[in-house]
N, C-alpha and C positions, 0 to 999 in steps of 0.2 A: 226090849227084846230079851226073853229070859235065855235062850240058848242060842249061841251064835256059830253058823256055818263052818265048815270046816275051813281051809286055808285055800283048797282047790275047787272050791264048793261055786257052782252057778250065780248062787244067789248073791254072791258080794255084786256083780254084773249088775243083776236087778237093783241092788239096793243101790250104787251109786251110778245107775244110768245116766250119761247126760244129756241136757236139756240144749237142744239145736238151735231154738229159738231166741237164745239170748244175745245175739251176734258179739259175745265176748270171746277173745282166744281161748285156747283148747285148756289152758295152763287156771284161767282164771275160771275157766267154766267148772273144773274137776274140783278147785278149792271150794267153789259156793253150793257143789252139789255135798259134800263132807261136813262143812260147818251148818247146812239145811239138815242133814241127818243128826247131825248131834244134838241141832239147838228143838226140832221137833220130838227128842228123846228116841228114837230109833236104836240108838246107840247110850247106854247110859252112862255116867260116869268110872272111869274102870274099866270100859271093855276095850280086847284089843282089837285091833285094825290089820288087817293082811298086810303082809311083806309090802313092801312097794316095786317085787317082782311079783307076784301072787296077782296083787291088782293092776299092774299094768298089763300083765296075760286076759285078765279078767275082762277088760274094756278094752285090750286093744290098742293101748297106749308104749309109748319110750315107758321105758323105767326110768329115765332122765325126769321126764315131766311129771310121776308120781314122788319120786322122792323130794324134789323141789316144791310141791305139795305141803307134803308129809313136814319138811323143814321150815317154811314159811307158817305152819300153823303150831310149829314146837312153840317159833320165835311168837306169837301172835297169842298165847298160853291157850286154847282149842286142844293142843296133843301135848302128851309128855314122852320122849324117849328112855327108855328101859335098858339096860346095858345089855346086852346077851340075854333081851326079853321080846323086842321087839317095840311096837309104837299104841301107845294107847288113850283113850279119853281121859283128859285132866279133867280131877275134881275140880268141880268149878266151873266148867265150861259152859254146862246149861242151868241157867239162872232155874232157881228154885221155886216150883209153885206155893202162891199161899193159898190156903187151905185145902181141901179135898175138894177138886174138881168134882165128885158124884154128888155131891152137897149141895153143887149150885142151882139154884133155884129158876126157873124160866120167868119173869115177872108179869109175862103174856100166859102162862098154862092157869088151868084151875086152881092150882097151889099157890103160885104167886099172886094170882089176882085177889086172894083172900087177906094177901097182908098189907096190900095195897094199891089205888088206885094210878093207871099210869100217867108219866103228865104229860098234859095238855099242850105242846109246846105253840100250837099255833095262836093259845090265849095268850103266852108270854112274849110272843118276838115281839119289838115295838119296833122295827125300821127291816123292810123287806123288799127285796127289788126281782124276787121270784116272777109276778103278775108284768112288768114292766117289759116294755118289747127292747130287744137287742139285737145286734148281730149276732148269731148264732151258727153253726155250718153240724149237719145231718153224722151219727156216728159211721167211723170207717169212712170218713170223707174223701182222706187222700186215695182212696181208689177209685173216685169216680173220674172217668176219664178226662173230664173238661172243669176242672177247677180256676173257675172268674172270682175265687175268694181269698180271703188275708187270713193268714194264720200259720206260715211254714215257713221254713229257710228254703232258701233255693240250692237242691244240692248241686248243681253246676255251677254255681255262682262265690259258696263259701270257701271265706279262705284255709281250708282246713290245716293245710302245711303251716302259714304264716300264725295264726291263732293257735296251734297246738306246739310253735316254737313259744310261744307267749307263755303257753300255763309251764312247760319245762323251766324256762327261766325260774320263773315265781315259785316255782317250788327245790329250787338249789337252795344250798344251805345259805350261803350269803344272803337270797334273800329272803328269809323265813321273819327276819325282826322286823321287816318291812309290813309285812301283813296279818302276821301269827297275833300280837297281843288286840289285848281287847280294847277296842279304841270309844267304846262308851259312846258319848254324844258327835264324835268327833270321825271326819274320813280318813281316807287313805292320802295323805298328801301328793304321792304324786299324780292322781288323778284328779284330784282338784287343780293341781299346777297344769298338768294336758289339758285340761277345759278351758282354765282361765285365756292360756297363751295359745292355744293350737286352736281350739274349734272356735271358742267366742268372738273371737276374731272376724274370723272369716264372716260373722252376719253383723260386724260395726260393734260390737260389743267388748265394752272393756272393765273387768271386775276386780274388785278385789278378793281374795280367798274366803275372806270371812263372808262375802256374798254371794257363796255355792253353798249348796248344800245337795248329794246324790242321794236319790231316790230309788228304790224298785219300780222302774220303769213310770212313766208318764204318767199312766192312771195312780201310782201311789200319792205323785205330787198334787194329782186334783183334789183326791181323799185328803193329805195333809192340809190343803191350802180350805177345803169345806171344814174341817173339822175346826181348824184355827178361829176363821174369821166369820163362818155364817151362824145365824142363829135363824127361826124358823120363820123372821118376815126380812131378809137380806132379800134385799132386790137383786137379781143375777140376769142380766142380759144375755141371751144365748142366739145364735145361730138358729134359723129357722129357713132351713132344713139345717139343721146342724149332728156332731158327735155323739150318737146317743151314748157313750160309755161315761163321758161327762154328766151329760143331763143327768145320767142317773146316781153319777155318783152326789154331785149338789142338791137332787132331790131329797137325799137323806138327811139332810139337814136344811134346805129352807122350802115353804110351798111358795116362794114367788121368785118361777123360771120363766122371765119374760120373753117372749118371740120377737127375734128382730128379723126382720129379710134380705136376703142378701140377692146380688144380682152379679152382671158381669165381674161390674170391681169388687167384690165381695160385701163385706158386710154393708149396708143402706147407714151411715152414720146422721143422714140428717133426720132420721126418723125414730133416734132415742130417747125414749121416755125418763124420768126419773130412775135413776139406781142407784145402788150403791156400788155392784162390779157388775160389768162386762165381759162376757169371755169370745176369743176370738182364734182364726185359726188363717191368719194372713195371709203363710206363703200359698200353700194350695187350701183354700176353705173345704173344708170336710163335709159334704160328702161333692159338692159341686166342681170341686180342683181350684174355680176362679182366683185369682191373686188379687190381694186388696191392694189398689193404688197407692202411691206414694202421696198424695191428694190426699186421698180419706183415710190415711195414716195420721199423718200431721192435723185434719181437722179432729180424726178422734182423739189426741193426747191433747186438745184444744178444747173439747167439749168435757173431758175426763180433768181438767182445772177447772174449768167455770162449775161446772156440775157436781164438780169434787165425788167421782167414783174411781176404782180403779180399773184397769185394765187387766185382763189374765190372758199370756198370748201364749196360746202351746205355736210355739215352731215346728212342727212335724214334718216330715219331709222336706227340709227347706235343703238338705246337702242332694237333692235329687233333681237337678236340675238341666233338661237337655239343650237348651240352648239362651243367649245372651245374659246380661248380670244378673244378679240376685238382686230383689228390694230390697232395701235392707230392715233390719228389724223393729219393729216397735220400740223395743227393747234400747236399740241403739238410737231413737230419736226421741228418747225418755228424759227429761232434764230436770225432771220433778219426784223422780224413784215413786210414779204411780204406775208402772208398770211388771207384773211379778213374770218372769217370762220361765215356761218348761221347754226344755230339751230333752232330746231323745237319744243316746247311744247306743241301742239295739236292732231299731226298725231297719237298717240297714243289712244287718249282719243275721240275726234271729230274733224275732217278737220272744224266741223265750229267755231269751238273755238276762231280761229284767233289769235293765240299766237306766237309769232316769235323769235328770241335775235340776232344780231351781235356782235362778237369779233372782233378787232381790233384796231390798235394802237389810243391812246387818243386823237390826232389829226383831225383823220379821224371820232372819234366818236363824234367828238365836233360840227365837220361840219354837219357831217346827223343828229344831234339834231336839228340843226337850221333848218335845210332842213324840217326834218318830222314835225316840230312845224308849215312849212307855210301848210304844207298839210292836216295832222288829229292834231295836235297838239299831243298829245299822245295817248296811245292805252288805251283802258279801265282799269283805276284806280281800279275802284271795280272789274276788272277777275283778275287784278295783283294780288291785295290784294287776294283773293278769292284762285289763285291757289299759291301763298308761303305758304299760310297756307297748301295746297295738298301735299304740297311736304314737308315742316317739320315735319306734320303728320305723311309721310311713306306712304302716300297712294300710291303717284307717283311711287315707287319702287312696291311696290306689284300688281299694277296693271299691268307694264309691263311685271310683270313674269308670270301672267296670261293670259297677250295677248301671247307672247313666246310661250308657252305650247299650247293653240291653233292653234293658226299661223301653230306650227311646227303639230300637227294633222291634215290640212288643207293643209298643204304642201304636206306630206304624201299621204297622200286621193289621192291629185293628181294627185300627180308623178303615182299611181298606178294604176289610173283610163285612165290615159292617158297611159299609157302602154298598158294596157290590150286591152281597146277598141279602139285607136287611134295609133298603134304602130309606123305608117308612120312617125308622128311626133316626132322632136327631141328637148330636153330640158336636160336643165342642173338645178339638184334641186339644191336653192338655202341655203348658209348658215344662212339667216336671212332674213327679213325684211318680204312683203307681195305679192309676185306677179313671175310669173313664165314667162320669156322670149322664146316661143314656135314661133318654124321653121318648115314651112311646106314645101313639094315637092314644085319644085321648080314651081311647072306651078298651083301652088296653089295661089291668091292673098289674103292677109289677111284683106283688106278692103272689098272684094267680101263676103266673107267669112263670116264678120261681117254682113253683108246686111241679108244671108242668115240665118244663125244664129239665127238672132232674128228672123225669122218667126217660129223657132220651139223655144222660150221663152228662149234663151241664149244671153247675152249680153257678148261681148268679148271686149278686146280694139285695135285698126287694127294698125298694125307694120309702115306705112306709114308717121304717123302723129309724130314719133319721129326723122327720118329721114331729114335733109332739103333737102336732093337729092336723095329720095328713087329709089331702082331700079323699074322694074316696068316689067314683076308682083313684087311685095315686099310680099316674104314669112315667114311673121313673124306676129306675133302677140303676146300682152302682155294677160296672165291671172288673173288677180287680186282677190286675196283672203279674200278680207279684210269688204268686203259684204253679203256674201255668207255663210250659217251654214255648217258644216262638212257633217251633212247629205245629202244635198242637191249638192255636189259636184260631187259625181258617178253619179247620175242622168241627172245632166248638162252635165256631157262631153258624155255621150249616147246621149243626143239630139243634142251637138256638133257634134259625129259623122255622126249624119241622114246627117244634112248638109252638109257635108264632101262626104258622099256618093251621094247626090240628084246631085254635083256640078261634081262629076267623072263618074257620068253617060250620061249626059249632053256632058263632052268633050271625051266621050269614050273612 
């Protein structure tokens, strides 16, 4: 800016208008529109800045809120104070460009293409999961009105008071030594200590510390635990209909993902082939909900000796449980440490939390320290810190019983709404978790279905994508509940039905 407005002048208005969208206080909004003008060069180093009367007339603001501004960016080195000069951009503020931006060259125009060809990246990737089907959900999803999909907090559900006394704590100064230094291979102790004695527990589970190790959420610990032990002919027993976020992450490292079947009790254990691991999803089987029997637990860590493979058991939703005991864990009928078990301490609270934990013998946790240390080095110190205090609290437990009690209203809703209007379709309600495994007539396809679906504002999840050899039509599809308000769920399965009907008129 070679010449800057007068002190009364309109234009300061224009130049620091704020930005409504950013749902930040008024205080935080006005600092990031200042430090955006200075670091974009709008303002160069040296120039001054209107009174912090000047610009609170300007926008409209207290003169409280701009000078508190103005001070917090003196302290922050963005402004320097002038004595009886006023307030102005500290040298140094905006990092310096190297070389002459007019110089730069476009490597796509006629000029760049002369000094070189561009690369090819799609001949370098050697492991891509682009082409591979997933659960996926349509952009600007959360506004469609009938979301039956996984991927959000529930804002009526989060404990936002309880969780935002957590991070205050964690950032007092007392406890800054607790989570500030760099802990290298190594966690947060007291969240290792919260897993060991407070969750592990409760599924029969009893560890030593050196046999945790936290992960960025679940899917980090499958990619650890591929990365560790498969090579590209590791036999991997899978779920058929199984996780496809798994399959795909073991795809990247071995081509033999073998299809096992699973039925009421969940996985089919008398019908395992040779392996080397098995992976499995106990309490509710993914995507069918079914719970694997206490039976075919015990025969699997039976067949997992004689066979000598391991077992890989994500526990997912096993704290989501509406009514009588929990099975208990593979994990906890383990007596040979062939079983490497994942937890989850976010699917409760937010998928984006990113909180993970493996069990497993101290050998193998020692290896994936070193492992995850070349990748992220560890997962965030201050969420560790942040959520042991969550769960010493008590809040972890009571929140779960809150989610439960809705879940199971939700579930309800369903099961009845789907009766009523949709009776064609068959399901089986489940005991716990979030999400309802629905079979449609058989000339029904559940990815068509989803296409159709959302044109009247329903988002479903289509049975195909958990499949690796779905039949085809594949008449299934998942329901997920974990989106969606209770009131809003009769509603969705009537507009589920329109679709259901536009699609049987159509094949007469």
């Amino acid at each position: 800016m070679s010449a800057l407005p007068p002190a009364s002048s309109p234009l300061w208005a224009q130049l620091f208008m704020l930005d409504d969208n950013t749902r930040l206080p008024l205080q935080a909004r006005l600092r990031l529109k200042v430090v955006q003008v200075i670091l974009d060069g709008r303002l160069a180093p040296g120039a001054a800045l209107p009174s912090s009367r000047d610009l609170a007339q300007a926008l409209g603001l207290s003169r409280n809120t701009v000078t508190a501004v103005y001070q917090q960016l003196v302290d922050e080195a963005y402004l320097e104070a002038r004595p009886r000069s006023g307030v102005f951009v500290r040298q140094g503020a905006r990092p310096a460009t190297i070389g002459d931006p007019a110089r730069i060259v476009d490597p796509f125009s006629r000029e760049g293409a002369a000094s070189g060809t561009p690369t090819q990246w799609h001949t370098r990737v050697l492991r891509s999961l682009t082409d591979q089907p997933t659960l996926s959900k349509p952009d600007r999803w959360r506004e469609v009105p009938y979301p039956f999909v996984y991927g959000t907090h529930d804002a009526q559900l989060f404990p936002t008071e309880d969780f935002r006394e957590c991070c205050v704590r964690s950032l007092a100064r007392s406890q800054l030594p607790h989570w500030t230094p760099d802990f290298e291979t190594d966690d947060v102790p007291d969240l290792i200590e919260q897993i060991r004695t407070r969750l592990l527990p409760k599924r029969g589970v009893f560890a030593r510390p050196e046999e945790i190790l936290v992960t960025v959420g679940a899917q980090h610990a499958c990619y650890l635990i591929a990365e560790a032990l498969f090579d590209r002919h590791t036999r991997v027993g899978f779920e058929e209909p199984g996780y496809p976020h798994a399959r795909n992450t073991f795809s990247l490292r071995t081509s033999q993902i073998i299809g096992v079947p699973v039925d009421e009790q969940g996985l089919v254990v008398e019908s395992l082939p040779a392996l080397d691991y098995v992976f499995v999803t106990p309490s509710h089987q993914s995507p069918t909900t079914h719970t694997l029997s206490l039976e075919r637990r015990q025969w699997l860590l039976r067949k997992a000796a004689l066979q000598d493979f391991v077992v890989i058991e994500d526990d997912y939703e096993a704290e989501n449980l509406y009514a009588g005991e929990p099975t208990p864990a593979l994990k906890s009928l383990d007596k040979t440490g062939r079983v490497i078990y994942i937890g989850s301490l976010s699917k409760s609270l937010s998928p984006a939390m990113r909180l993970g934990f493996i069990v497993a013998q101290k050998e193998l946790v020692s290896e994936l320290r070193v492992l995850r240390h070349a990748m992220v080095r560890h997962p965030s110190a201050f969420l560790q810190h942040a959520y042991a205090l969550f769960l010493s609290l008590g809040h972890h437990d009571s929140h779960a019983r809150r989610v439960n009690q809705v879940l199971a209203q939700r579930m309800d809703a369903a099961m009845k709404a789907l009766a009523e209007h949709i009776p064609e379709f068959e399901c089986t309600p489940a005991q716990g978790g979030a999400s309802l495994w629905v079979k449609t007539p058989d000339w029904l396809d559940g990815g068509e279905l989803a296409v159709r679906a959302r044109e009247h504002g329903v988002l479903i999840e289509p049975g195909d994508v958990f499949f690796a050899q779905p039949p085809r039509p594949c008449p299934y599809f998942r329901l997920r509940l974990s989106s969606i308000d209770v009131g809003q769920i009769e509603a969705g399965v009537r507009a589920l039905r329109e679709a259901v009907r536009g699609m049987g008129r159509e094949r007469g």
